[in-house]
Structures are given as C-alpha cells and as structure tokens.
C-alpha positions, 0 to 999 in steps of 0.5 A: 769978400772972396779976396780978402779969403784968397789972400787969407786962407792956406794954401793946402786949403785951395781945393778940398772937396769944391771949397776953393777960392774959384768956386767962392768967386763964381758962387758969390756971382751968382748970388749978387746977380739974383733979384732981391728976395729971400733966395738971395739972402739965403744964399749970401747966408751960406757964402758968408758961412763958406767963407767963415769955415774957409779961413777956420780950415774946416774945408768939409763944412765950407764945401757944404754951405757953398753947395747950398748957396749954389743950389739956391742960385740954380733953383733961382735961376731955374724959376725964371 
C-alpha cells in the first residue's frame, strides 16, 4: 500500500508534521510484523486512515492516525 502513496501523493506532501511516505513505511512494518489480534487491526485501521488522508492532502489528520498506529505498535511491542 505505501507504494501506490509514494507514487500518488504531492510532493509538497513528503514531510508535514511525521506524515511522510518513510514513516507510512516503517509504521506499516510494524504493524504487519505484530501477532493476529485486535492491536493489529486496530493499527492496519488507522495506516489505512493515514493513507487515506495522505492522498486527500489532509497532512495533519494523516499525522494523526499514523501516531496512533505507531503508538499501538509500541504498546504491543512493550507487551511482550
């Protein structure tokens, strides 16, 4: 999914307020690499949502959702 973003989104879009292609990547990598369970759905949830917002040039609210799938990926690593 974070491909088809990089090649769609602005390029005045690359790097507002964390909502960068990198960090969809490395966020997304997180979550794929978490257990089956609803931490996992929750965060694939809200990357969906960052991408979403992403390609409609809403940076803050992409920032937003892709904090919150990166702080579900922290709790679940920090569960282990």
């Amino acid at each position: 999914m974070a491909a088809v973003i990089l090649a769609v989104a602005p390029a005045s879009a690359a790097n507002v307020g964390g909502c960068s292609g990198a960090n969809l990547t490395k966020t997304e990598s997180t979550v794929d690499a978490m257990a089956d369970g609803p931490e996992r759905v929750m965060g694939q949830k809200e990357i969906a949502l960052a991408q979403t917002a992403m390609l409609n040039g809403k940076m803050g609210e992409c920032a937003m959702h892709l904090s919150k799938a990166t702080h579900v990926g922290a709790m679940n690593q920090a569960s282990k």
